[in-house]
N, C-alpha and C positions, 0 to 999 in steps of 0.2 A: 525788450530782449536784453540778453545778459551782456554788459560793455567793458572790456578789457581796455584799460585806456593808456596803457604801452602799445598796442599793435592791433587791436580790433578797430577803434574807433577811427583811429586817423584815415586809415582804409576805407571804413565807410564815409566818412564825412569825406573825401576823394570820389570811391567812385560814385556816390550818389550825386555829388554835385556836378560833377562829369555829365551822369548819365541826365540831368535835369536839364543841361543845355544842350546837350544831343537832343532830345524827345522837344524843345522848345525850337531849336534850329527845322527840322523835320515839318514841325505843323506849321511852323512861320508865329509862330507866340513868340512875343515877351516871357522868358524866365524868369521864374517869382524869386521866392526865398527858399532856402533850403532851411528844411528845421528841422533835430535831432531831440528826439525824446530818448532817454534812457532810462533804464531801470539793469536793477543789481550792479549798478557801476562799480570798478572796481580795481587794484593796483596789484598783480604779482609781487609777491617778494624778491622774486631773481629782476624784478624789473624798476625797483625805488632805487639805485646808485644812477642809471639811466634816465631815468625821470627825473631827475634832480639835475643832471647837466643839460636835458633839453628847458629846464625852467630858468637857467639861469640863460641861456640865449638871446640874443637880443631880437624880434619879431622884423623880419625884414617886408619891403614889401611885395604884396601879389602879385603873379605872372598875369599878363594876358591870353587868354584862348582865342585863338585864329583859329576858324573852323573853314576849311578852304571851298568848299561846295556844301549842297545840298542835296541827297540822294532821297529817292521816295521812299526807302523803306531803312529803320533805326537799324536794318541788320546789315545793312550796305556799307556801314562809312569803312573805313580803312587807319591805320596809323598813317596814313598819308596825306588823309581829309586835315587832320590836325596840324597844331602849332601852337608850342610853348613857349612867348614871346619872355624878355626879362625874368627866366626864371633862375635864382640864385641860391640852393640850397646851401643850408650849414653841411658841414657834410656827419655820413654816418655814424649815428648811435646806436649800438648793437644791442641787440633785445633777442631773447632765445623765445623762441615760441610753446607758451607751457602749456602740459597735456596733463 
């Protein structure tokens, strides 16, 4: 699929790997790997001054997911089953969404 990699991609590599440890919490699995094939990758022009200050950032490290119960069905959890432990964002880089 077509990968916008100011604002597409970080979204999905998010909620898919979200959604990988929901659907693994649920059946009582071990969560695998999350793995991202792309095709037509690609960079906006209103989004290279942007991408250039998220590349100079220094990469901190990953939160924890505390998933706080187990519900029997993926469409039950709640923003309140959750928990984003040590999470320390850079803060905002503004990116227009191009059409």
């Amino acid at each position: 699929r077509s990968c916008d990699m100011g604002l597409g991609v970080p979204f999905n590599i998010a909620s898919y790997a979200l959604l990988t440890r929901l659907i693994a919490h649920v059946t009582g699995l071990k969560p695998g790997y999350f793995v991202h094939c792309m095709g037509d990758t690609h960079i906006y022009s209103n989004h290279v001054d942007a991408l250039k200050v998220q590349l100079q950032r220094e990469p901190r490290p990953f939160p924890k997911l505390i998933i706080k119960r187990a519900p029997e069905n993926i469409e039950d959890f709640t923003l309140e089953d959750l928990e984003l432990v040590g999470y320390a964002p850079h803060g905002k880089i503004q990116m227009d969404m191009a059409v």
